[in-house]
C-alpha positions as a printed NumPy array, in Angstrom:
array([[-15.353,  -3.294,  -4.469],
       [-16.762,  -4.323,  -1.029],
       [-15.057,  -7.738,  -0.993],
       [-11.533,  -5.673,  -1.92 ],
       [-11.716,  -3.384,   0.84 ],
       [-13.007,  -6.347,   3.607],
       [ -9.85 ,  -7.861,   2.341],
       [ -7.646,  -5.206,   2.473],
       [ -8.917,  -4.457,   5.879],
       [ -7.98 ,  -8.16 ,   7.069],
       [ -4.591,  -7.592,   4.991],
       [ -4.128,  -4.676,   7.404],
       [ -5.306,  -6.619,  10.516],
       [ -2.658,  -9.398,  10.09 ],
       [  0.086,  -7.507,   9.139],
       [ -0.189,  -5.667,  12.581],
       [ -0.53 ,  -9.183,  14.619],
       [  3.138, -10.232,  12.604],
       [  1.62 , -12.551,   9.955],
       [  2.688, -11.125,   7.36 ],
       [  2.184, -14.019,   5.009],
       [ -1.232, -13.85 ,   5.55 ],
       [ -1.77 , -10.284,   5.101],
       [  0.253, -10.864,   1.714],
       [ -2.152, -13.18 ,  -0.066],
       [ -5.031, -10.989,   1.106],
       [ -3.254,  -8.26 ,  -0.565],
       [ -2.741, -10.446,  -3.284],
       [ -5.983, -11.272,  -4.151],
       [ -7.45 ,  -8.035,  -3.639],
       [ -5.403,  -7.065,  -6.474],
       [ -6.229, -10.106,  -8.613],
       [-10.223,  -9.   ,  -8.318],
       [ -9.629,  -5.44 ,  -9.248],
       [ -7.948,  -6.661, -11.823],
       [ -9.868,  -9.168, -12.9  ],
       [-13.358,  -6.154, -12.663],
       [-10.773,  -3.492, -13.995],
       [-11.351,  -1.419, -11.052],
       [ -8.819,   0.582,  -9.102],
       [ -7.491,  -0.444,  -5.544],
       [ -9.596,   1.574,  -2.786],
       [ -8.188,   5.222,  -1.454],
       [ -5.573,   4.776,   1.763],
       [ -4.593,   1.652,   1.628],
       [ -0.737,   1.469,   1.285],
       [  0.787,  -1.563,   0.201],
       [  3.907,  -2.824,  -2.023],
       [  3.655,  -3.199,  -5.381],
       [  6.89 ,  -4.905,  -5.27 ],
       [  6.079,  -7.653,  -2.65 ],
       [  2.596,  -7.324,  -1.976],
       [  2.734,  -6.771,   2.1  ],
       [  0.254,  -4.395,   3.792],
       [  2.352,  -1.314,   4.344],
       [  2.132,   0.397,   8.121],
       [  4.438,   2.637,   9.007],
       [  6.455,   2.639,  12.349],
       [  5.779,  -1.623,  11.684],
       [  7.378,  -2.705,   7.983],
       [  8.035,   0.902,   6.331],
       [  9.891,   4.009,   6.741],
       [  7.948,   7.341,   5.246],
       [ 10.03 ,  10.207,   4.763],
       [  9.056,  13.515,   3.263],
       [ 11.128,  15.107,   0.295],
       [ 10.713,  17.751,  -1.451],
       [  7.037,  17.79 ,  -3.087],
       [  7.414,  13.927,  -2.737],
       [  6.287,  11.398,  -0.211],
       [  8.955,   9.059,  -0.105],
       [  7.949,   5.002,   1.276],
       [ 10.774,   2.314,   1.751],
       [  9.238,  -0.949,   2.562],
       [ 11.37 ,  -2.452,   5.385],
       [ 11.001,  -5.912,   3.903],
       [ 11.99 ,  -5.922,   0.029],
       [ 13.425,  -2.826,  -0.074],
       [ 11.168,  -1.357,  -2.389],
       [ 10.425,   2.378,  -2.525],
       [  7.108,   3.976,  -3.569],
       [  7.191,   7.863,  -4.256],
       [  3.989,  10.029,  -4.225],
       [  3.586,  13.648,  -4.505],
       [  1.808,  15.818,  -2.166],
       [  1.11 ,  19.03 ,  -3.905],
       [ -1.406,  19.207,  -6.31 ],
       [ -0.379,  21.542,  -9.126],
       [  2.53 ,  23.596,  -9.105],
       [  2.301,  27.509,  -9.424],
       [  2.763,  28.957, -12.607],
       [  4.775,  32.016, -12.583]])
């Protein structure tokens, strides 16, 4: 887990100085370990599932708010990642 979030942290780090290749194969093998130990990718970390690049927004992604969703185009490959924001819905 430590060596997964000290990558994703340097994933996140070169992605905002443009190299974005870099910051991909950090991603990349961040995921390959958690795979590899069966253990989930660390809390607020955004990245693509598609291509694999850091997400930040304002730099390679567009975040948009929908209705109950969080809506995340990655600039890049196009791909979109949708997440919702309210916990449990009200039963009436």
């Amino acid at each position: 887990m430590k060596r997964m979030t000290k990558l994703l942290a340097m994933a996140e780090k070169e992605a905002q100085s443009t190299r974005m290749e870099r910051g991909r194969r950090y991603v990349q093998l961040a995921t390959k370990i958690g795979m590899k130990t069966n253990t989930p990718m660390p809390k607020g970390f955004m990245y693509c599932r598609k291509c694999l690049s850091p997400l930040i927004p304002g730099l390679n992604c567009r975040v948009r708010l929908r209705s109950e969703k969080v809506v995340t185009h990655c600039l890049e490959c196009h791909g979109i990642r949708r997440s919702s924001y309210r916990k449990e819905k009200r039963e009436k």
